[in-house]
N, CA and C atoms as an extended XYZ file, in Angstrom:
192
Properties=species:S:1:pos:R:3:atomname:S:1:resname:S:1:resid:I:1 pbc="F F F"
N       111.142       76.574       88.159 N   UNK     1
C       112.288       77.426       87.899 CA  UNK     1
C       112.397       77.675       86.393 C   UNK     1
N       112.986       78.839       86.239 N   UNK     2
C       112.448       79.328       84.638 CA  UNK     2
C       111.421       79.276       84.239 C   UNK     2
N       110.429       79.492       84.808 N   UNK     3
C       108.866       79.631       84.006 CA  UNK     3
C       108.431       80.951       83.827 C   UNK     3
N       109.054       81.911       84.473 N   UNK     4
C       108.750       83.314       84.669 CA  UNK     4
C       107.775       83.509       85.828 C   UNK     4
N       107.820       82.524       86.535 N   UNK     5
C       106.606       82.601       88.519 CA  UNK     5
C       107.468       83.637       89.075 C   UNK     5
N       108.108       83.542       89.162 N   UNK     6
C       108.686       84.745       90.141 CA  UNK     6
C       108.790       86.153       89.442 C   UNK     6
N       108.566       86.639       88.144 N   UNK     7
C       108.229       87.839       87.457 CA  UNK     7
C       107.138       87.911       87.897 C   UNK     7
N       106.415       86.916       87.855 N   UNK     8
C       104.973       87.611       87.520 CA  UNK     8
C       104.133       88.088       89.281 C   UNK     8
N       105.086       86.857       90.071 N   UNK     9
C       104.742       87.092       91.861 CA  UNK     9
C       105.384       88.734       91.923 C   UNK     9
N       106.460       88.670       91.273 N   UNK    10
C       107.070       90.422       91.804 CA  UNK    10
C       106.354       91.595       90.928 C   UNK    10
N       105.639       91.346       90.263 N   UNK    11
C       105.041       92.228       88.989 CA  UNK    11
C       103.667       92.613       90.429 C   UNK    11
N       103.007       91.419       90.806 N   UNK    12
C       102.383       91.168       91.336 CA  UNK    12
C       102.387       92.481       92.172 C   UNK    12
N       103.029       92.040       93.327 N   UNK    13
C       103.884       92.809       94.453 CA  UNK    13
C       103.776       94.435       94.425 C   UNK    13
N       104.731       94.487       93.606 N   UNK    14
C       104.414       96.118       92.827 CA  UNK    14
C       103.480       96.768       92.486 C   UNK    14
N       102.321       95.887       91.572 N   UNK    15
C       101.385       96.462       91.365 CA  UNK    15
C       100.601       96.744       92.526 C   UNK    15
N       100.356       96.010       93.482 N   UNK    16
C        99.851       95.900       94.881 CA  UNK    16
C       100.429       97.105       95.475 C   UNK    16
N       101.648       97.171       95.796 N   UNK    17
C       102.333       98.195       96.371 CA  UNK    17
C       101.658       99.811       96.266 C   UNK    17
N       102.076       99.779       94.879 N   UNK    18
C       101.572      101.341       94.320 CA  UNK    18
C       100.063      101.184       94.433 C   UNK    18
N        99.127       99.887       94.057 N   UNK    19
C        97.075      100.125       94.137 CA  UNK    19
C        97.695      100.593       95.708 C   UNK    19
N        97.798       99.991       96.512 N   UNK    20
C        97.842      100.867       98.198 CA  UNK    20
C        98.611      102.204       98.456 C   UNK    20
N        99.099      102.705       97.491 N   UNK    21
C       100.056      103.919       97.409 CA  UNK    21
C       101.244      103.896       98.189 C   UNK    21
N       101.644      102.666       98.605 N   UNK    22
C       102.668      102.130       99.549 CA  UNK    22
C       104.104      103.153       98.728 C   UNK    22
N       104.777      103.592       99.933 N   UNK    23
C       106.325      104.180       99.337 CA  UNK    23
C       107.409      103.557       99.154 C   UNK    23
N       107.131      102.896       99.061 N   UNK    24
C       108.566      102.017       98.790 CA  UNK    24
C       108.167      100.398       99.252 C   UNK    24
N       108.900       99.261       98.383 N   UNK    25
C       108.752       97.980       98.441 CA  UNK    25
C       110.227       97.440       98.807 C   UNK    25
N       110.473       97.004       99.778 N   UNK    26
C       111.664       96.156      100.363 CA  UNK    26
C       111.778       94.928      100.641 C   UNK    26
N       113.068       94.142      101.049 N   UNK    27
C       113.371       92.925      100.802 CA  UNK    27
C       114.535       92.948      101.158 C   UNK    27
N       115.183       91.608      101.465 N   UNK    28
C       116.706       90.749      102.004 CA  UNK    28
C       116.770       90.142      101.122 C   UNK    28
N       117.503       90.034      100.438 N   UNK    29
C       118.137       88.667       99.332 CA  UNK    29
C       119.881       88.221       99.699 C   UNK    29
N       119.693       86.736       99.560 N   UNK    30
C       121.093       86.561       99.916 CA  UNK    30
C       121.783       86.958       98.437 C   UNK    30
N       123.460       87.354       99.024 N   UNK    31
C       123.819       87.798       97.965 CA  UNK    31
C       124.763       86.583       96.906 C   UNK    31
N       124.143       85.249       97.489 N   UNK    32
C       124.561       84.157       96.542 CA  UNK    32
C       123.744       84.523       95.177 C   UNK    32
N       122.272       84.645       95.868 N   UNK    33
C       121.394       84.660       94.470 CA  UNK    33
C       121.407       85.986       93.743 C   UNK    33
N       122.264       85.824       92.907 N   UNK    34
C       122.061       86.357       91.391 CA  UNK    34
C       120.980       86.489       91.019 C   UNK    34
N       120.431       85.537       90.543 N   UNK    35
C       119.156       85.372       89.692 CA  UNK    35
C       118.068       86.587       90.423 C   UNK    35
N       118.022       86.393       91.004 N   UNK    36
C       117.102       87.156       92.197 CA  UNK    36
C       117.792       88.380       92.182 C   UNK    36
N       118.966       89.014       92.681 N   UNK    37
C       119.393       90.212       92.799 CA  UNK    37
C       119.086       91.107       90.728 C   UNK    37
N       119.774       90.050       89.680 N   UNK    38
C       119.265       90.517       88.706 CA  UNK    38
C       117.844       90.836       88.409 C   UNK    38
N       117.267       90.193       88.689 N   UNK    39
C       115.605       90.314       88.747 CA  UNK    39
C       115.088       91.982       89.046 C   UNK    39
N       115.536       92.098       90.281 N   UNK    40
C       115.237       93.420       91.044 CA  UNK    40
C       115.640       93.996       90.235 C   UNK    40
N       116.955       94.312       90.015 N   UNK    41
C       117.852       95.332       89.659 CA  UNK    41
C       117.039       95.690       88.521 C   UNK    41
N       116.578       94.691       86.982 N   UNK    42
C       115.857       94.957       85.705 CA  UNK    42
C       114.839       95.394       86.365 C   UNK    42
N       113.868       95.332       87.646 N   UNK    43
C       112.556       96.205       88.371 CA  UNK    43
C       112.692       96.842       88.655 C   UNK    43
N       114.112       97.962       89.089 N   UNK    44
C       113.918       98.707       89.207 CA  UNK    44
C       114.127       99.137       90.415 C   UNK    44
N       114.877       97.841       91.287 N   UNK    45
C       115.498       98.024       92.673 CA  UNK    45
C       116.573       98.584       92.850 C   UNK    45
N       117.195       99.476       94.208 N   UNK    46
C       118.395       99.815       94.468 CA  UNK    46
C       118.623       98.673       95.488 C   UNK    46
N       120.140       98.218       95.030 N   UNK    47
C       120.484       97.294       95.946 CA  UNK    47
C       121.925       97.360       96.716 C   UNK    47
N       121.451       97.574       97.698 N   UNK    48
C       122.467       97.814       98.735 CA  UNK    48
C       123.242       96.934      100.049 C   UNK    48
N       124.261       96.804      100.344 N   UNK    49
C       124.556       96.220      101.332 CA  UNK    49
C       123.982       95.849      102.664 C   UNK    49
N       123.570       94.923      103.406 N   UNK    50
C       123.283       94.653      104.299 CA  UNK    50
C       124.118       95.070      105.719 C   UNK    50
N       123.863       95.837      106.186 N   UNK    51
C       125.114       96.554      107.752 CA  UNK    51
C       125.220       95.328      108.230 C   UNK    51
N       126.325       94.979      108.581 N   UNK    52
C       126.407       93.839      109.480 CA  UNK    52
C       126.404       92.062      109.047 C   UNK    52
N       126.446       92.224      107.779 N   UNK    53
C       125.906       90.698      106.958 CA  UNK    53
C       126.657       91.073      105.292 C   UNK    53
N       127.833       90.851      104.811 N   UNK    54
C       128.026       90.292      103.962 CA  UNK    54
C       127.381       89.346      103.187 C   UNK    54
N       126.481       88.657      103.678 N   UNK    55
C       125.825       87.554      103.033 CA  UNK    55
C       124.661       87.777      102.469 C   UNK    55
N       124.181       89.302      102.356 N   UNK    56
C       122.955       89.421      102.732 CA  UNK    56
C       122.781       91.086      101.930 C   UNK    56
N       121.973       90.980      100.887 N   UNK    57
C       121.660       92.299      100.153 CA  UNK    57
C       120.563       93.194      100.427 C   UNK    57
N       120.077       94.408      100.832 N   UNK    58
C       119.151       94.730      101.185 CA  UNK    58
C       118.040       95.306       99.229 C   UNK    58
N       117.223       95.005       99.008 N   UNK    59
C       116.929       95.667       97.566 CA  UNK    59
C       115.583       96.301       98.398 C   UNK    59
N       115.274       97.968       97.711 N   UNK    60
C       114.320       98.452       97.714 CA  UNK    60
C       113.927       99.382       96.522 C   UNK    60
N       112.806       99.504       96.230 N   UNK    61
C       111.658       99.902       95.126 CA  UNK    61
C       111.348      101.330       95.525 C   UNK    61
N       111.515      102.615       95.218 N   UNK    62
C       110.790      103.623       95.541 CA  UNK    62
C       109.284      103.377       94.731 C   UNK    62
N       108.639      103.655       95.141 N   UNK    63
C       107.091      103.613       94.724 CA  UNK    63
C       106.376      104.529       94.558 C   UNK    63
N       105.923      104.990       93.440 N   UNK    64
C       105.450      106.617       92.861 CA  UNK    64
C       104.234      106.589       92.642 C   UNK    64
């Protein structure tokens, strides 16, 4: 925790995403974690409510 592993797994991700020309990158995050919802958000995620789950954030990546 705090080493920057999880930048570099989601840097990861992305780059993967777009080499496959994939449209978009998605995900559930609970909406305890901060850390994680900030993360996205500085990548570049829209993060939106989960229908049905308060507890529960939906984040997705358009992919260009």
């Amino acid at each position: 925790k705090g080493q920057g592993l999880g930048w570099r797994l989601m840097q990861h991700l992305i780059d993967y995403a777009r080499a496959e020309k994939l449209g978009e990158l998605y995900g559930s995050v609970l909406a305890e974690n901060t850390t994680m919802l900030k993360m996205a958000r500085e990548l570049g995620f829209r993060i939106e409510p989960e229908p049905g789950d308060a507890t529960v954030r939906h984040v997705v990546l358009e992919i260009q």
